[in-house]
N, C-alpha and C positions, 0 to 999 in steps of 0.2 A: 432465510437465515438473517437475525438481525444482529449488528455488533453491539457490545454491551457498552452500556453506555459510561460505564466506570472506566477513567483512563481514554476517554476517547474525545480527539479535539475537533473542534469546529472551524471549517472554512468557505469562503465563498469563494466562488467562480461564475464570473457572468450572471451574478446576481442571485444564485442560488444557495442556499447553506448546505453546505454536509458535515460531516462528521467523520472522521480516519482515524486508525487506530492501529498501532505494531503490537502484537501482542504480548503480554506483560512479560512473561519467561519465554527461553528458547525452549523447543522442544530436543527433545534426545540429539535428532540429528543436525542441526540447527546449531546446537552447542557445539558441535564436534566438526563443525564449517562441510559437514555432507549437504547440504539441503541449505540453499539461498533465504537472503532475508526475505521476509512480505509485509503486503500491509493490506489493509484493508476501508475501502470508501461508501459509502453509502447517504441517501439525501436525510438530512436533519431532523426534517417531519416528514412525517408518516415514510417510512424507508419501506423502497420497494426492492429491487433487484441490486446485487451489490457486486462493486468491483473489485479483484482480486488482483493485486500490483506484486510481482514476483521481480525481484530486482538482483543484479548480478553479481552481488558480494556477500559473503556472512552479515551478521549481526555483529556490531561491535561486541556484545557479551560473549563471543564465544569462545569456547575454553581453549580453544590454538591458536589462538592469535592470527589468525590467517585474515587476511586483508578484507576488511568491512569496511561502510560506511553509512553515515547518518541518512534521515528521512527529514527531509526539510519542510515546511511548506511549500515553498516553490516548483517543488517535485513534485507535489501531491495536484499542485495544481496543475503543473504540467501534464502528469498522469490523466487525471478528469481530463480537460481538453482531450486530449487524444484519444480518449476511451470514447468521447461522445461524436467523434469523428468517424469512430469506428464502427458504429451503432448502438453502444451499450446504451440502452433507458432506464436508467435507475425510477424513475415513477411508477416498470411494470412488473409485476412480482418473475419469477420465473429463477431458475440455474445462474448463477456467477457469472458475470462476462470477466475473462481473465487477460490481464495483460503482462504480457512478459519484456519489459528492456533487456539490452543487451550493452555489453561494456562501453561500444562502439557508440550509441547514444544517450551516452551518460558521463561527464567532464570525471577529471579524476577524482577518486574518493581525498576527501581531505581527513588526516587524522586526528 
């Protein structure tokens, strides 16, 4: 699964480039603060195996206003680091390595 490269930013970590992306619209439930924000990381060239960041608040867009917050780079980078601690190898094709934070390690959403 590759992420489309339209809307999708570039970052490095530890000398690496990749590429993350929130995707454009909410889906159904997403909109309706059922189903947490995501995002998605994968390496810049040639992407292999991609990471799945499930984060513990809505999407700012969603239609209740129910407590969201932004996707920083800093988070993105934190994400990576920790996903490659974890074992994800994004250079080997294969299934998503998924990560999920939880409120507890993550400072407060700012609005």
């Amino acid at each position: 699964m590759a992420l489309p490269k339209k809307g999708s930013r570039f970052i490095t970590v530890s000398g690496v480039a990749y590429r993350w992306r929130v995707r454009h619209k909410p889906t159904y439930d997403q909109g309706n603060g059922w189903s947490p924000m995501t995002f998605a990381v994968e390496l810049a060239e040639k992407p292999g195996n991609v990471l799945l960041v499930t984060l513990p608040y809505a999407r700012p867009d969603n239609w209740l206003l129910e407590q969201s917050m932004s996707v920083r780079p800093a988070l993105v980078a934190q994400c990576i680091r920790r996903a490659i601690s974890e074992g994800w190898a994004s250079h080997r094709t294969g299934s998503a390595h998924r990560l999920e934070l939880t409120r507890a390690e993550l400072s407060p959403p700012h609005p």
